[in-house]
N, C-alpha and C positions, 0 to 999 in steps of 0.2 A: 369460726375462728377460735382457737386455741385461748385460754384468758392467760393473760403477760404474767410470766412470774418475775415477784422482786428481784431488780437489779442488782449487784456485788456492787458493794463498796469499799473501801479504805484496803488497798493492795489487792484487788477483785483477782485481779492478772496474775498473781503466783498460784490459783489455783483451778484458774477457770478453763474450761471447754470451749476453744473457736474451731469454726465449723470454716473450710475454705472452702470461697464459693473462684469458680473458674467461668466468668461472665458468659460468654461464648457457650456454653454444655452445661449452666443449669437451667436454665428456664426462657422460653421467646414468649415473649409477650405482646410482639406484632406479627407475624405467621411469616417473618423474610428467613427465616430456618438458622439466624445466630439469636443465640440468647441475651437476653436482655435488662436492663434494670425496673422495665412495667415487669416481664415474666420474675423476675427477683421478688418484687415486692408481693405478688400475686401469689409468691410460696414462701412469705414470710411465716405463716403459719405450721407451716413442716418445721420448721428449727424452731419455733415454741413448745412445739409438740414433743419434739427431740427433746430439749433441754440445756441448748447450748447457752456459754453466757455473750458470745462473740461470736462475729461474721467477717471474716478477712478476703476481702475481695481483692484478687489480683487484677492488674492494673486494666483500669475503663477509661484510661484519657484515650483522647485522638491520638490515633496512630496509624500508619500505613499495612497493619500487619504482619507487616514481612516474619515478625518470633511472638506470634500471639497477643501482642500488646505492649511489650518489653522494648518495641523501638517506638518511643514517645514522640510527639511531633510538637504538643502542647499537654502541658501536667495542669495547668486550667482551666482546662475543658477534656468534654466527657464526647468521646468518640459517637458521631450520628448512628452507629450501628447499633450502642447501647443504650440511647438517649440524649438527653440534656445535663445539664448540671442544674436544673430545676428539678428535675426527676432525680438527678444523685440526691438534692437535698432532702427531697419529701422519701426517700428512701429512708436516710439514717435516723428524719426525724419519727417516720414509722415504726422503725425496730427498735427506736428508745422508749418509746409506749409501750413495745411488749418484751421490754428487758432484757433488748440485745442491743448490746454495742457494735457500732463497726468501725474495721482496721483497713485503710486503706495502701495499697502497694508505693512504695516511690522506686525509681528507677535513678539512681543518682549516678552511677557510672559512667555510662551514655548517653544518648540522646538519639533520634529518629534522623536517618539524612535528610528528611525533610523540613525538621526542626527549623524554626527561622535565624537561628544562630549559625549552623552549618552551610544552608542557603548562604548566608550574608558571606560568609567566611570563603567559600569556595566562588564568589564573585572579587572579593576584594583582594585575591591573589597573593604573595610568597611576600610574607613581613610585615603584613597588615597586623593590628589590632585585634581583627576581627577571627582571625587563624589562633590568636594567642590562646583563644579561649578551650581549643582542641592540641592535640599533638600534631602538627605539622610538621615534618624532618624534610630536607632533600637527601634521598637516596646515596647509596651505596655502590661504588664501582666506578671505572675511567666516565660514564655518561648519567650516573645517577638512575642506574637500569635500575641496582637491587636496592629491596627493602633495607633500611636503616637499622635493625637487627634482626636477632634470629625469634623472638618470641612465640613459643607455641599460645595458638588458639585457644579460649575455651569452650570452640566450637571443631571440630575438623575443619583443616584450611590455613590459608595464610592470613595474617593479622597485619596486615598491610595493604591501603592499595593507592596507587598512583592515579592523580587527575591530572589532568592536561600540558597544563604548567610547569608538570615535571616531580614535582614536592609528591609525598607521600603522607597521607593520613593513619593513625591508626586504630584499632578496633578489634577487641581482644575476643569478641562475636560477630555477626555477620559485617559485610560491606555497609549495609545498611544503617547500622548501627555504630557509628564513630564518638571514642571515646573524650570524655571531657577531659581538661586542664584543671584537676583540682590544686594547684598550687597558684589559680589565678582570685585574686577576689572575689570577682565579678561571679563568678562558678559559685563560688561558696554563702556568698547574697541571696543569690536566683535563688538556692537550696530553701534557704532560711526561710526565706519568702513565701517557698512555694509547703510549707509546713504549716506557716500560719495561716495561709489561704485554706487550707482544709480542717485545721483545728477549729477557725471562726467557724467551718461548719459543722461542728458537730462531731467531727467522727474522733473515735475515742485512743487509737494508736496509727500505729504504721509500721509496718513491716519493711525494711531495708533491703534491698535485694542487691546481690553481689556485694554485700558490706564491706569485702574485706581485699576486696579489688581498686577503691578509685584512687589511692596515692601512688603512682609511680614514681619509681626513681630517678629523679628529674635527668641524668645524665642517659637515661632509654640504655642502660648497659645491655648486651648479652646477655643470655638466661645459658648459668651451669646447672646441670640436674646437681642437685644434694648441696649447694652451696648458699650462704646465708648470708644476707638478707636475702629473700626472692624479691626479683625485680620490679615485680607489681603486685603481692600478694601478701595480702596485712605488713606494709610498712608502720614505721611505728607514727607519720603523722596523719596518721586516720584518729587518732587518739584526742586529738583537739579537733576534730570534726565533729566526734560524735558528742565531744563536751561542750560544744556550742549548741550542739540540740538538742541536750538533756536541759539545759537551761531553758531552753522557748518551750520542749515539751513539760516541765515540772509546772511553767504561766498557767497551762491549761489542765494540768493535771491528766495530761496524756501518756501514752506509751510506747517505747520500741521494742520491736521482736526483728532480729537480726539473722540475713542471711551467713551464716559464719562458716565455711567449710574450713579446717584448721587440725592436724592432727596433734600438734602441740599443746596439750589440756591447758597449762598454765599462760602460755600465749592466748589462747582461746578465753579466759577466764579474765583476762586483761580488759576485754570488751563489756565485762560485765560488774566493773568497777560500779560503787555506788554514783560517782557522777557520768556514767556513760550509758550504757543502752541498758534497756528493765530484765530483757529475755535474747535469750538468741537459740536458732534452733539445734536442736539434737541428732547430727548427724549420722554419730555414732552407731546409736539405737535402731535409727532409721534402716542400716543397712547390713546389720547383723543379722545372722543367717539364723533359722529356726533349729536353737541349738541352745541346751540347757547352761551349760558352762560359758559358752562367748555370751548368751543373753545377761548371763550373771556379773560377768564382768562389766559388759556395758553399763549395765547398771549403776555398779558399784563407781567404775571410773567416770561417768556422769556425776552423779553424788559426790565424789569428790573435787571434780576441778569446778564445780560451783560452791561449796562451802566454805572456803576461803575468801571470797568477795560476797556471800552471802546471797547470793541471786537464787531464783527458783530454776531447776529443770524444766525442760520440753519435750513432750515424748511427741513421737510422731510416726506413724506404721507408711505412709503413701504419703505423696502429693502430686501437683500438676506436672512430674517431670518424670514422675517416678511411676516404675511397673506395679499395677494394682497388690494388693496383698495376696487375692486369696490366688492371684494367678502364679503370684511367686512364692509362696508358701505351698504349691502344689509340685514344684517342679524338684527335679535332684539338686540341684545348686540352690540353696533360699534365701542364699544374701542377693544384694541388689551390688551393682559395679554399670558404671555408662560402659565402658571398655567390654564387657562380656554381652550386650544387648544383640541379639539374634533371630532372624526370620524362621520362625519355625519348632522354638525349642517347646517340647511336649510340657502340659502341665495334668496334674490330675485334679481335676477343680471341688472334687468331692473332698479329698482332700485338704488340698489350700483354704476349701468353706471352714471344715473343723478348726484348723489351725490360727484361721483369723480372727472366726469366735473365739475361741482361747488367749487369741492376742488380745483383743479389744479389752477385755477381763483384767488380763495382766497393766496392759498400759494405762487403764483408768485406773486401777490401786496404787500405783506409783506414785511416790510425795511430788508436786508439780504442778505444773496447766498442761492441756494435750490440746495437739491439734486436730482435728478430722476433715478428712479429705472427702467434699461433696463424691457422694455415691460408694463409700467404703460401707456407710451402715446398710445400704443394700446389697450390700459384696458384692457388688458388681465384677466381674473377671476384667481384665486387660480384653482387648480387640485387639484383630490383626486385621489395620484397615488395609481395603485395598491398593496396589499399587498405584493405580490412577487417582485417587484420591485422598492420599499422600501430603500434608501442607505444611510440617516441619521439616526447616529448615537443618535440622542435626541427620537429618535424612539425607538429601540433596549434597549438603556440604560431606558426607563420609563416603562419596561416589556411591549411594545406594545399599555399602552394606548395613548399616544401623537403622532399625525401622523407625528409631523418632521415637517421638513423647504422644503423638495422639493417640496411640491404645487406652491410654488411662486420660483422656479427653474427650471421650465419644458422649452427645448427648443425653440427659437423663433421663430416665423412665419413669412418667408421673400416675399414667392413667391407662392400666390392661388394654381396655378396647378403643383403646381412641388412636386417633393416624398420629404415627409417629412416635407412639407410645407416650400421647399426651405432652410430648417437648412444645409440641406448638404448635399453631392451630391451621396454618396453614404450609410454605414450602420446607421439604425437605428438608433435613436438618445438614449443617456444613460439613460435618463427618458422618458416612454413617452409621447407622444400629444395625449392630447384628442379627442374624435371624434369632429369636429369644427372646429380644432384649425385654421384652413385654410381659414375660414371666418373672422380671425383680422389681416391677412396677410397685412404686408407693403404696398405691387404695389396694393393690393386689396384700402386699407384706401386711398394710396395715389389719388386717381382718387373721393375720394368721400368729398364731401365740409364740410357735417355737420360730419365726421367723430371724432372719439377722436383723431387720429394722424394729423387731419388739423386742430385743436383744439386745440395742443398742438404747434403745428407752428408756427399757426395766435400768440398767446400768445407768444411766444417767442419772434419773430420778433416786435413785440408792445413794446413788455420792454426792447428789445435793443433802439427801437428808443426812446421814452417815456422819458426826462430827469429826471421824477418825481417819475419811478417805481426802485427798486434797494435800496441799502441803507442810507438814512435818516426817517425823522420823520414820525410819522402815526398820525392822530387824529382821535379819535373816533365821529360818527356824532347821535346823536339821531336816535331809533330805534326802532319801536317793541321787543317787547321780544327773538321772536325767528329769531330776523335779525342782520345781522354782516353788516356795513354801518362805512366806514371810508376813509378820506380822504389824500392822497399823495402829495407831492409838485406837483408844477405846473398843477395845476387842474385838479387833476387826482381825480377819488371817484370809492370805489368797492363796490358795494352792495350783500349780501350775504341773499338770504331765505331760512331758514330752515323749515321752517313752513307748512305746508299742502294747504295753499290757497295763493293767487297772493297777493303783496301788492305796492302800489303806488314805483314809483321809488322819489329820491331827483332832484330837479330842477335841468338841465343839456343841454348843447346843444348839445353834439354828443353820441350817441353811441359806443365805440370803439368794443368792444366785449361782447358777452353772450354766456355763457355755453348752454344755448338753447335759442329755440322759445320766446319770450316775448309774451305777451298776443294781443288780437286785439287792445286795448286802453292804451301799454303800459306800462302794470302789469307786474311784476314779478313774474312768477310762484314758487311754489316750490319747495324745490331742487335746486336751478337755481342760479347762480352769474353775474353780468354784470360787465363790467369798463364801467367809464364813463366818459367824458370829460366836464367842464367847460372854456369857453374861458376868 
């Protein structure tokens, strides 16, 4: 086992490295082929090894799976497929021995239609109490045929559906998943509650998911494209939500990192007021195409619309939704969009490999915390699972054309020669591994030096020690067109090519690290990032 490095303290979170683990695809730890919180604990030792300072595990309550866990049934309990909530707790209390914190998911939106609140509610029928707590409407038209408005999904499909009764519930994601009444008390209690039930145990943040979704506009208007306020989309009293949990989170000296989709920087920045949420992620960055000039910018407009509330940036290359990097850093298009996802579209992975080691480079020099998506330090490519094996729902719901989110969910590779590529010991894994998958295996990478997971290491252990890498100033250094070249405190420089041909590096005495080979005389190839050292 890996020995625990000291833990970050006093604002650890503006500069630290959480690793997100996706419960299901990293680890089984009883052989039923879903991963698990024994297989978690079992490879605590890989994220020591790593170097991460946090573990943000998306959400392990009970749930019916219908969206991976995202339709909650109870935020109390930890779903049988994962565990217990005795194994949640000897989990966090394990990773705080070896100097990781963990971030658990909430789901405040929603709730699971099996939730016993929607249960109750969908018993107690049209004006009960028990309805208040969801959005209930009677329908639209001479018999109350149609939906009560027009609101697009943020899934494909309709965000309406009618039970028995006649009334209509709503649900801005699948049927399954019917949305809360945050303008009811009781809604905003439960929340409260269900915060300090997981701070008493330990875990050190929480991640908000759909932050910027749960106040609707109490009168359910119409949605106009380009017209303002949007109907349900960062209202402004979300704003006393999140200041009621910055209060119970500061009790424990806990943390938010906010789902924020928002292209209004200053809107966006609003959220990250000193009394409302710590971090929110960086969408921006996330979906910027491998292109020197839009990279630059996202940067720069990152940087700015958190320096005015004073908050740290997030960088972030993948996650559990999104198409792997090096699959999409390989392809002609390199930005990311849900709207362009496609069966079939070519990537060169040789390619997308260079490009992502390059990234990894880039976005750990940036002032900030970063996130890392379980199995990016392996580069693992995107999957194109097969059709029958299919179990996102953004699949189903787009009549088949959108492949879903499980490409970048497909189980991990622990162990070259073991079944299943060491995921688990014994049945098949829920998604499966591609033919390969066994050549980006952990103990395999671990033995090899130019590897992406000795790459991802090397780089970690650097900007621990590195006084200059983490959060403060950046300065941009003059630069070819297609080169990103900026410098960190304490004479730190990252050089970035994007470019097709090698170009001189900036005066330097050391080398600390490069994503690759450097040229005979010193060049920087393309594709390619170094850090570099000035004494």
């Amino acid at each position: 086992m890996a020995a625990p490095h000291p833990p970050r303290t006093d604002s650890w979170w503006r500069d630290a490295v959480i690793y997100q683990i996706y419960p299901r695809s990293f680890a089984d730890g009883d052989g039923d082929g879903t991963g698990d919180l024994a297989g978690a604990r079992a490879r605590l030792s890989h994220l020591a090894e790593l170097g991460v300072d946090a573990v943000w595990f998306t959400p392990w309550y009970a749930s019916p799976m219908v969206d991976g866990g995202y339709d909650v049934a109870d935020y109390r309990a930890v779903d049988p497929a994962f565990g217990t909530l005795q194994e949640a707790e000897k989990l966090i209390a394990q990773a705080a021995e070896m100097g990781i914190r963990v971030i658990v998911d909430i789901v405040p939106n929603h709730v699971s239609d099996q939730h016993a609140w929607f249960r109750a509610a969908l018993e107690a029928g049209p004006g009960s109490p028990e309805r208040e707590l969801f959005h209930f409407r009677p329908g639209r038209g001479a018999d109350g045929e149609l939906p009560p408005n027009d609101w697009p999904s943020q899934f494909a499909g309709p965000t309406w559906t009618r039970v028995p009764d006649g009334e209509w519930y709503l649900h801005l994601f699948t049927p399954e998943q019917p949305d809360l009444n945050w303008a009811h008390p009781a809604v905003r209690r439960e929340h409260e509650d269900i915060l300090r039930f997981w701070f008493e145990r330990g875990v050190a943040g929480v991640r908000i998911d759909s932050a910027a979704l749960l106040v609707k506009d109490p009168a359910l208007a119409d949605f106009t494209e380009g017209v303002d306020p949007h109907p349900y989309i960062d209202q402004d009293g979300l704003h006393d939500v999140y200041r009621s949990w910055r209060r119970i989170a500061d009790e424990y000296g806990a943390v938010f990192v906010g789902e924020v989709w928002l292209p209004d920087a200053e809107r966006f920045a609003r959220y990250l007021r000193p009394d409302e949420l710590h971090t929110a992620f960086n969408f921006t960055f996330l979906t910027c195409p491998w292109d020197a000039g839009r990279l630059r910018r996202a940067i720069d407009d990152t940087l700015a619309e958190h320096a005015p509330v004073g908050a740290p940036a997030t960088w972030v290359l993948c996650n559990h939704d999104v198409t792997r990097t090096v699959t999409r850093y390989g392809r002609e298009d390199t930005a990311f969009d849900f709207a362009t996802k496609a069966f079939g579209t070519p990537t060169d992975l040789e390619r997308g490999t260079r490009r992502a080691r390059a990234a990894a480079l880039l976005t750990l020099a940036l002032p900030g915390s970063v996130y890392l998506y379980q199995g990016e330090e392996l580069g693992l490519p995107e999957a194109e699972v097969p059709l029958d094996r299919i179990q996102d729902p953004m699949h189903f719901r787009s009549g088949g054309t959108d492949p879903g989110r499980d490409g970048c969910r497909i189980p991990l590779p622990w162990e070259a020669g073991a079944p299943h590529a060491g995921f688990g010991p014994g049945a098949e894994p829920w998604l499966p591994q591609p033919e390969g998958w066994a050549g980006y295996a952990v103990d395999r990478q671990s033995q090899d030096p130019a590897s992406m997971l000795s790459l991802y290491r090397t780089a970690l252990a650097l900007r621990r020690a590195e006084p200059g890498f983490g959060d403060g100033p950046l300065t941009w250094l003059p630069a070819p067109a297609d080169v990103l070249a900026f410098t960190r405190p304490a004479g730190l420089l990252c050089v970035v090519n994007l470019s097709a041909a090698p170009v001189d590096l900036p005066p330097h005495d050391r080398v600390l690290l490069a994503s690759g080979p450097l040229t005979a005389d010193g060049g920087l190839p393309g594709d390619t990032a170094v850090w570099l050292r000035t004494e």
